[in-house]
C-alpha positions in Angstrom: 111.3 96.4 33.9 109.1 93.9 35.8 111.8 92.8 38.4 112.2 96.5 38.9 108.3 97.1 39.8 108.5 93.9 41.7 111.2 95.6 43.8 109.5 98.4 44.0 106.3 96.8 45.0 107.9 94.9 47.9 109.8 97.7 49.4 106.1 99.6 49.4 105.0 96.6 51.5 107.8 96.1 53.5 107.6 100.1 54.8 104.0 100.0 55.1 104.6 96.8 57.5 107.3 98.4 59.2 104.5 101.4 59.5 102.2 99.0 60.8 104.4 97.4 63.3 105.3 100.8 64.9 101.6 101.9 64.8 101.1 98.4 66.7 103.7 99.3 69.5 102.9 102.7 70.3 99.6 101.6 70.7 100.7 99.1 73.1 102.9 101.4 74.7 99.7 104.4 75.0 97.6 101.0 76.5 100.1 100.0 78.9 99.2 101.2 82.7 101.6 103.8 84.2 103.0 101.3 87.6 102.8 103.3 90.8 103.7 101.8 94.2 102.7 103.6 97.6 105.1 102.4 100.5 104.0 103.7 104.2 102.5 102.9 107.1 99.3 103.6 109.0 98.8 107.0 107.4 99.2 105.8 104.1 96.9 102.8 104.5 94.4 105.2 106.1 93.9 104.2 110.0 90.8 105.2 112.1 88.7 105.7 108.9 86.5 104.3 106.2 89.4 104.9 104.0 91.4 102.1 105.1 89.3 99.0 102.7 87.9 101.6 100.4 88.0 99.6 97.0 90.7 97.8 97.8 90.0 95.8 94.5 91.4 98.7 92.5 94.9 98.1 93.8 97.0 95.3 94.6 98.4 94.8 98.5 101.4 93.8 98.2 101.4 92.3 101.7 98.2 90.5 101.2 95.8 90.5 103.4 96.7 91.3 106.7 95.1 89.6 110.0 91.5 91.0 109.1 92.0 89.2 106.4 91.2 92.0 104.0 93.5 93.5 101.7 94.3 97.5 102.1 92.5 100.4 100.0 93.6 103.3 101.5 94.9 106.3 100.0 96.5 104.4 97.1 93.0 103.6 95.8 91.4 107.2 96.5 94.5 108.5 93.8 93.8 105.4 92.1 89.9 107.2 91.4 91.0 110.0 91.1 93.5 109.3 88.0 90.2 106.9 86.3 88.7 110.1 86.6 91.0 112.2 84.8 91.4 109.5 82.2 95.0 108.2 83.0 96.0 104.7 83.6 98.0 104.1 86.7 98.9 100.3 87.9 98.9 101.1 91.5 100.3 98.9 94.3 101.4 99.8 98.0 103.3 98.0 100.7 102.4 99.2 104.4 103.2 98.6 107.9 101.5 100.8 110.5 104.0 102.5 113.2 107.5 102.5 111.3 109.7 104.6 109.1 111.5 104.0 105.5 114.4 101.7 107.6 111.8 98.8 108.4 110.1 99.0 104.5 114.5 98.9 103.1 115.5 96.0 105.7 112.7 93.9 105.9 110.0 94.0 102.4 112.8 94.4 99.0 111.8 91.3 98.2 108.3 92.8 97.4 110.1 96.3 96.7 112.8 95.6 94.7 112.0 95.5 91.2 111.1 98.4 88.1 108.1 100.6 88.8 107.4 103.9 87.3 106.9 105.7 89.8 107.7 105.6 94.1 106.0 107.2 96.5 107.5 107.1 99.9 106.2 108.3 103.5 108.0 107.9 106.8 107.7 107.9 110.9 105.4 110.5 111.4 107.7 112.4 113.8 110.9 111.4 111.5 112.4 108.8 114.1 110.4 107.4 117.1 113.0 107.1 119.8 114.3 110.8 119.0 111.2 112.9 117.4 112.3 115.8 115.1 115.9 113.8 114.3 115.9 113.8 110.8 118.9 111.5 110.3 116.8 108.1 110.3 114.7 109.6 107.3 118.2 111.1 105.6 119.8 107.5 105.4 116.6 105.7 104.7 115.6 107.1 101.9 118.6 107.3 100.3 118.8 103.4 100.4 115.2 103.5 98.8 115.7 105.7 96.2 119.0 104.1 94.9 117.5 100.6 95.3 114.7 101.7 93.0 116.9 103.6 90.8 119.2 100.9 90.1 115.6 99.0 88.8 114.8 102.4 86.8 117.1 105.0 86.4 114.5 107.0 84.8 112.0 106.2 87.3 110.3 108.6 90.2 110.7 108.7 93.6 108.4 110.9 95.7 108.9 111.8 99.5 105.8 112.7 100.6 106.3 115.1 104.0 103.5 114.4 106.3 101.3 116.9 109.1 101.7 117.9 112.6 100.1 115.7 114.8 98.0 117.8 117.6 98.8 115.1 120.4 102.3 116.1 119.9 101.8 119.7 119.6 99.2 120.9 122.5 100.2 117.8 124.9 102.5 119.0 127.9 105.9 117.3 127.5 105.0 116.4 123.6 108.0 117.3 121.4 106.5 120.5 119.8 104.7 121.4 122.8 104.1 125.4 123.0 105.1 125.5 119.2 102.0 126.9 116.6 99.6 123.8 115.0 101.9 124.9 111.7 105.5 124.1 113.2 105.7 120.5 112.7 104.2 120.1 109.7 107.2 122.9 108.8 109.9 120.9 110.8 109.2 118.2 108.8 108.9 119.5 105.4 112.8 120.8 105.7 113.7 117.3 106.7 111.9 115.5 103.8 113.2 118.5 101.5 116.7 117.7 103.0 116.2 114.2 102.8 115.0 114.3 98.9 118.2 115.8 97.7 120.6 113.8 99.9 118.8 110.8 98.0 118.2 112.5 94.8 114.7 112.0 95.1 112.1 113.7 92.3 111.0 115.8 94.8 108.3 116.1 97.6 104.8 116.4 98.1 104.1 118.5 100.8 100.7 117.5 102.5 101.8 118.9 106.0 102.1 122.3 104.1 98.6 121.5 102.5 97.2 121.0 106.0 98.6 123.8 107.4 97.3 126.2 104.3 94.0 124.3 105.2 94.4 125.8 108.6 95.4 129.2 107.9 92.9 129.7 105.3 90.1 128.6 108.0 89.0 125.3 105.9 89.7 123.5 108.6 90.2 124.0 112.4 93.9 124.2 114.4 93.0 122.5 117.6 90.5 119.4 117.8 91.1 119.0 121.9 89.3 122.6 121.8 86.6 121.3 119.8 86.0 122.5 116.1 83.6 125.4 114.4 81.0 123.9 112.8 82.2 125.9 109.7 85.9 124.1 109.3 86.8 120.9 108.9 88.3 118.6 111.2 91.7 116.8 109.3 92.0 114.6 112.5 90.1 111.5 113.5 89.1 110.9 117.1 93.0 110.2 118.1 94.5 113.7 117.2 96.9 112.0 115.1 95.8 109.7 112.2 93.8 112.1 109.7 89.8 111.5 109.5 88.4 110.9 105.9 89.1 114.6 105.1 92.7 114.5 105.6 93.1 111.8 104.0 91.4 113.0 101.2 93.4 116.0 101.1 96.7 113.9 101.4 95.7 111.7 98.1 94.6 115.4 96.5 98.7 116.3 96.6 99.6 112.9 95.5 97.6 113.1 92.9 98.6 116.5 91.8 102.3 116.2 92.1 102.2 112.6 90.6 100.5 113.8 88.0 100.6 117.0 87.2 97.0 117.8 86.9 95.2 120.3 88.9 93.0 118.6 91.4 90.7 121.1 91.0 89.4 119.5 87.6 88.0 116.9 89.5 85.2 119.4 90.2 82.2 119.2 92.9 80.9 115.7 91.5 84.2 113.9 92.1 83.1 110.4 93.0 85.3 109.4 96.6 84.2 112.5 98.2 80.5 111.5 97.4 81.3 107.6 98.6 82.5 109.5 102.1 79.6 111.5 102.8 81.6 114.8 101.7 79.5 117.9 100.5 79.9 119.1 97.6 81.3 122.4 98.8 83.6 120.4 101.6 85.3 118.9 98.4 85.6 121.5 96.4 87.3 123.4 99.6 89.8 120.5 99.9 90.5 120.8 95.7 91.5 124.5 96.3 93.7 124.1 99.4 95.5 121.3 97.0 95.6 123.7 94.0 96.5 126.7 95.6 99.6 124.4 97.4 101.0 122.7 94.1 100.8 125.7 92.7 101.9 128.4 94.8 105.7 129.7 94.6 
């Protein structure tokens, strides 16, 4: 009779360490930081603004720093805020190289690439290939190599194209590629390429920000045509080149990252959301960029 309580005893205290052990991991598990890697060029890294160092302590670079001898911010650590804000825990990395497309980041920077992250977010050439604007074939083949590189790491894992925004010096400049076109047509142009693109690679999916801009644009948040100059009432999502965004756009750009990469509604971020008070945003400016975000994630 007292071997069988001992038994009995001992298999209570073996379950309860199992019980322990598991509590142990999935705490582990809930504590462990969601990895995220950004790969881009100069509008991911945020050119001609004050987004380009902004906390750049918050993420890691994997390039290092770069002849300034600072290490990148950018729009990586704006989403970066933005998820300590909403309470999630994202590891978040990027690896940039102003002025080229997904072929340079596949040929030239796996060794800092290739290996398991949770989630991908991938932007190329801002007119899909330099040498032949609008040709989406560069972006079709890239990608794909991308995506299966990092799938092979993490079959599970996500991969994000994230279609950029028409560029006015390529839209209201004679002889520019979508000269004579509407603001909204490259941003379009390039949203069917990155959709193309995503299920050639068997991507997650994409997050349009050159549909965000252009909903930004038709909804009169922001102005169409900066060489015109721009209402005092709408935002300017250009900086002083008509190409790279301002502090706006990029804002706007890490708003749809954040959404789609996370499914929460930027709007919850609310009027007191810290970046946009660190740029010199008003309160209603960000709120106006939260909406446009909202409204685009969530339209059908």
């Amino acid at each position: 009779m007292q071997t069988q309580y001992k038994s009995s005893t001992a298999a209570i205290m073996l379950a309860r360490l199992w019980i322990a052990i598991g509590m142990a991991c999935a705490i582990a598990s809930a504590a462990q930081a969601r990895t995220i890697v950004f790969v881009g060029n100069s509008y991911t890294y945020g050119q001609n603004s004050s987004v380009r160092y902004y906390k750049p302590d918050s993420v890691t670079d994997l390039n290092g720093p770069g002849a300034t001898g600072k290490t990148i911010g950018g729009v990586p650590a704006i989403f970066k805020a933005f998820t300590v804000q909403a309470g999630l825990d994202y590891s978040v990395s990027l690896e940039t190289v102003g002025g080229i497309g997904l072929d340079y980041h596949y040929a030239e920077k796996r060794h800092a690439l290739d290996r398991h992250w949770d989630v991908v977010a991938l932007q190329g050439f801002s007119t899909l290939e330099g040498k032949q604007p609008g040709n989406p074939e560069l972006l079709r083949v890239s990608s794909k190599n991308l995506v299966d590189m990092f799938r092979a790491r993490n079959p599970q894992g996500e991969v994000w194209m994230t279609a950029v925004w028409s560029r006015p010096d390529k839209v209201y400049v004679e002889n520019a590629p979508w000269y004579g076109t509407p603001i909204d047509k490259m941003g379009a142009d390039i949203s069917v390429a990155y959709n193309a693109a995503a299920r050639h690679a068997n991507a997650s999916g994409v997050v349009e920000i050159g549909l965000a801009w252009n909903r930004a644009i038709a909804s009169k948040v922001a102005g169409s045509n900066p060489y015109l100059g721009m209402p005092s009432s709408q935002i300017n999502l250009w900086s002083w080149d008509n190409f790279h965004p301002s502090d706006y756009g990029y804002y706007l750009e890490a708003l749809m990252l954040f959404g789609k990469i996370t499914g929460k509604d930027p709007l919850l971020l609310g009027e007191d959301e810290t970046v946009a008070e660190d740029l010199g945003f008003s309160k209603s400016q960000a709120v106006a960029l939260q909406r446009v975000a909202h409204e685009q994630l969530f339209s059908k």
